[in-house]
C-alpha positions as CSV (number, residue, x, y, z in Angstrom):
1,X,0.0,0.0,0.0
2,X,1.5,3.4,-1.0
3,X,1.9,5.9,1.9
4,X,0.0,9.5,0.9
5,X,0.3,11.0,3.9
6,X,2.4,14.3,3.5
7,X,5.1,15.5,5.2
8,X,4.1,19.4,6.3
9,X,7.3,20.1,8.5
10,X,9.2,18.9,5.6
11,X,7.2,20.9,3.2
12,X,7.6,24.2,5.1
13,X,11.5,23.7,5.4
14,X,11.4,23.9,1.6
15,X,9.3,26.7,0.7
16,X,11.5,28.8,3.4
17,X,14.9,27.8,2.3
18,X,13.3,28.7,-1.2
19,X,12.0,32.1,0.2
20,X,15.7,32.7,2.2
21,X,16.9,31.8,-1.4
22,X,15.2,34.0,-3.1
23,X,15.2,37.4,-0.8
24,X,19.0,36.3,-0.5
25,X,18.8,37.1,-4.7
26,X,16.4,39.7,-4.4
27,X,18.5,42.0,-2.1
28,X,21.7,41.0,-4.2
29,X,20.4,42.1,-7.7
30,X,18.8,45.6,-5.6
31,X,22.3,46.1,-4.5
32,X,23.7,45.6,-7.9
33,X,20.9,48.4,-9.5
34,X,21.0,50.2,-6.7
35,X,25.3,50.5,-7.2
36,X,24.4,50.7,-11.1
37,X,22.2,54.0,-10.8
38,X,25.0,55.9,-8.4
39,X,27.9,55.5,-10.9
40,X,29.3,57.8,-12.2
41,X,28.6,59.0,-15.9
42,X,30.4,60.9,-18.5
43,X,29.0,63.0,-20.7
44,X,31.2,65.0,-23.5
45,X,30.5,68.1,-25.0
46,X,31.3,70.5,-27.4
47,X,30.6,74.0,-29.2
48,X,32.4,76.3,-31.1
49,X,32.1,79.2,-28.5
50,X,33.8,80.2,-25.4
51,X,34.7,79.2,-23.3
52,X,35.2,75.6,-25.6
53,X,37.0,78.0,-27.6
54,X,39.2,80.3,-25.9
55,X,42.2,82.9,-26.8
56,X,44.8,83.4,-24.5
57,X,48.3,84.8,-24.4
58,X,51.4,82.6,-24.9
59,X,53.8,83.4,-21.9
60,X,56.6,81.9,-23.7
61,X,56.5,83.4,-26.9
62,X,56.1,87.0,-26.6
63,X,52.0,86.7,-25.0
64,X,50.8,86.8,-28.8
65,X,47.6,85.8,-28.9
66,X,46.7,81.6,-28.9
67,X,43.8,80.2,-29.5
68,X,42.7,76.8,-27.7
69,X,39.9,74.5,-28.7
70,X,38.6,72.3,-25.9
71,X,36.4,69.7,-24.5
72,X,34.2,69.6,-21.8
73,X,34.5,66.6,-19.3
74,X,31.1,66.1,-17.2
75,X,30.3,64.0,-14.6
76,X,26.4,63.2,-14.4
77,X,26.4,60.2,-12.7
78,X,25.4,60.1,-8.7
79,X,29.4,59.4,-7.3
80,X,32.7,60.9,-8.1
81,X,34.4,59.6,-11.1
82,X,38.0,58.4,-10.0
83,X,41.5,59.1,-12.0
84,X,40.0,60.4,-15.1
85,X,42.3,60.9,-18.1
86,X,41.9,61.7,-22.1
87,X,43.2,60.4,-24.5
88,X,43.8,61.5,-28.7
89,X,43.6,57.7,-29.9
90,X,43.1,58.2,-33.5
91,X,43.6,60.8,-36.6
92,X,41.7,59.7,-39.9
93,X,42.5,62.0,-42.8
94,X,39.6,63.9,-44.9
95,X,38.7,60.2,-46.5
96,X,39.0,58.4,-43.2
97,X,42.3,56.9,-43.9
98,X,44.0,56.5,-40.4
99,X,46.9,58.3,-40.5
100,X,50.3,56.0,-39.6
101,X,52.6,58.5,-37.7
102,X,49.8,59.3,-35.6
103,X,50.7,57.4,-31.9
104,X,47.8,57.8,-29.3
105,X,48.1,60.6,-26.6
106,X,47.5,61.7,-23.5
107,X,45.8,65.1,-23.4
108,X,46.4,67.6,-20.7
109,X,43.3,69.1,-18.4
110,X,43.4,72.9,-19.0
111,X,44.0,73.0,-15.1
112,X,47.2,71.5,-15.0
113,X,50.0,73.5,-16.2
114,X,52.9,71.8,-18.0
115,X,55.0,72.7,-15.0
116,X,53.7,69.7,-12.8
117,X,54.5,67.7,-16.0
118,X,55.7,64.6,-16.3
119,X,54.1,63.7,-12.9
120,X,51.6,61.1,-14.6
121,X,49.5,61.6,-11.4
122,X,48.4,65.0,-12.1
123,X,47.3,64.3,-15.6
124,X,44.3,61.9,-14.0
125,X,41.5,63.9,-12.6
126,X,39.0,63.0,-10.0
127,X,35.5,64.7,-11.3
128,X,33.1,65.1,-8.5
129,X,29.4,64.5,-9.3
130,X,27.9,67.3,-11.4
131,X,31.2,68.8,-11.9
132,X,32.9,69.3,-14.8
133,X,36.3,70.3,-16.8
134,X,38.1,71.3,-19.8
135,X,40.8,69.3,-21.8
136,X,42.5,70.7,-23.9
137,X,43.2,69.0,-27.5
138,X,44.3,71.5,-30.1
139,X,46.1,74.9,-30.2
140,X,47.0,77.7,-33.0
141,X,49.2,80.5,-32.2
142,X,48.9,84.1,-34.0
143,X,53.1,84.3,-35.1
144,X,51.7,87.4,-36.8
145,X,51.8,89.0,-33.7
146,X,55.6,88.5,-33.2
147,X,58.6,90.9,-33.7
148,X,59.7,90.4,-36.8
149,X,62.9,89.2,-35.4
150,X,61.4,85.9,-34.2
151,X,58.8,85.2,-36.8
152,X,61.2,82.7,-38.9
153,X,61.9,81.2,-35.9
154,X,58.4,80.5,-34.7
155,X,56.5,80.4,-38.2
156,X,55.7,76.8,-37.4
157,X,53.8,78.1,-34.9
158,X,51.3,79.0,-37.0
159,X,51.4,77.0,-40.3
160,X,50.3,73.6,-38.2
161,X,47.6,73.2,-35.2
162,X,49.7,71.7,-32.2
163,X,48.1,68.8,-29.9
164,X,47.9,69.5,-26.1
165,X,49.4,66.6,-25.3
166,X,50.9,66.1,-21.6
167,X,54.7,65.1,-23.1
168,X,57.5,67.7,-23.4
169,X,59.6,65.3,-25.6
170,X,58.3,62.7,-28.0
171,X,60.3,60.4,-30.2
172,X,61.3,61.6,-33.8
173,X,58.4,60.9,-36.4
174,X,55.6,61.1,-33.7
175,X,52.9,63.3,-34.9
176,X,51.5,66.1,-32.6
177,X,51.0,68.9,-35.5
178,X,48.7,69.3,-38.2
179,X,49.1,70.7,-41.5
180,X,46.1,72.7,-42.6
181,X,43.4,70.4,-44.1
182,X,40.3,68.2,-42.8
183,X,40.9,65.6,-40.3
184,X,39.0,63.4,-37.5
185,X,39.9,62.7,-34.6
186,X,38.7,60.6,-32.0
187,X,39.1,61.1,-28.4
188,X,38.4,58.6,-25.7
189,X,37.6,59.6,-21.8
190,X,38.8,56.9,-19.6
191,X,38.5,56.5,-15.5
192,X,39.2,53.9,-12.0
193,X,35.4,53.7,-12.4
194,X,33.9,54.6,-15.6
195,X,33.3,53.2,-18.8
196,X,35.3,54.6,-21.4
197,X,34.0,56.7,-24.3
198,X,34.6,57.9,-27.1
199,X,33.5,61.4,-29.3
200,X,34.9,61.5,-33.0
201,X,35.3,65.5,-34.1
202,X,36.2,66.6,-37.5
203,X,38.7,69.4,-37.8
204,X,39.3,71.6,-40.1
205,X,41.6,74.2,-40.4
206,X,41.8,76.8,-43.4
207,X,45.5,77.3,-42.3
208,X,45.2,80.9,-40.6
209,X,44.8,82.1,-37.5
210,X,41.4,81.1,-36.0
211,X,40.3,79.9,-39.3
212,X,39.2,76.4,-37.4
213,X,36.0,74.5,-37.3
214,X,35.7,71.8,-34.6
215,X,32.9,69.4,-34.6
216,X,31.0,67.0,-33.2
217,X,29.9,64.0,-35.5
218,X,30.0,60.9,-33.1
């Protein structure tokens, strides 16, 4: 004869282990949202308008007139965004052929002056929620502007856009200036406790002074 009698302490041990089980899961997937909606975020923006674009005198060269073009690094996520850094990882010419002599860079924040430079620590930036800052990428300088004296010397200056990287000496062949032409460039934002990302901007410079456009278009 088959025994159909059931077992109800038995059957209440199993439905709560399965309820412990299942809270235990519960609680662990609304920490993991919960840690998911406080990250922190970054956002990158752009437009050709101060203080993106800004003109400032060159200290070193006379104070003729420079003129800077810059991103703007945000943090809109809900928790500080740790050891943040930008990088140039890519030039593509006007027919988006990467260019070969191009090696990927580390841009400099337009707070840190190259004078605390080449402490790698001070080229990462911690961004505190809803704050934000500037990185620089490009520069042109206005050797119009200099005494005639020095204009040979320092007409580079102002035939090529030069990239604000954070390195005071780079090996021979390494591009960092830019003839006049069309030219995209992508720049990624990386962090301790972001996810990276990337903006694509096409450049182009008429090859005079301020005679840049600087867009958006990824």
């Amino acid at each position: 004869m088959i025994n159909t009698s059931i077992d109800i302490p038995l059957i209440l041990q199993i439905l709560t282990a399965i309820g412990t089980f299942s809270m235990a899961v519960l609680l662990f997937y609304i920490e993991v949202i919960k840690g998911w909606l406080k990250r922190p975020k970054i956002r990158i923006e752009f437009r050709q308008e101060e203080p993106y674009c800004k003109e400032v005198p060159l200290e070193d060269l006379q104070n003729i007139p420079s003129y800077w073009i810059r991103i703007k690094v945000e943090n809109i996520g809900k928790q500080i965004a740790k050891g943040v850094e930008g990088r140039l990882v890519e030039i593509k010419d006007k027919n988006g052929n990467s260019i070969k002599e191009f090696v990927p860079l580390i841009l400099r924040w337009a707070s840190r002056p190259y004078s605390k430079i080449p402490d790698i620590q001070d080229v990462r930036m911690d961004i505190n929620r809803g704050a934000s800052w500037f990185l620089d990428v490009i520069y042109i300088a206005d050797v119009a502007k200099l005494k005639s004296s020095e204009k040979e010397r320092y007409k580079i200056w102002g035939q090529r856009t030069h990239i604000c990287d954070i390195y005071m000496g780079l090996p021979t062949g390494t591009l960092k200036d830019l003839d006049p032409g069309e030219y995209y460039l992508t720049i990624t934002i990386y962090g301790d406790n972001i996810k990276p990302l990337s903006k694509t901007f096409r450049l182009t410079w008429g090859g005079k002074y301020r005679d840049i456009i600087f867009k958006v278009i990824d």
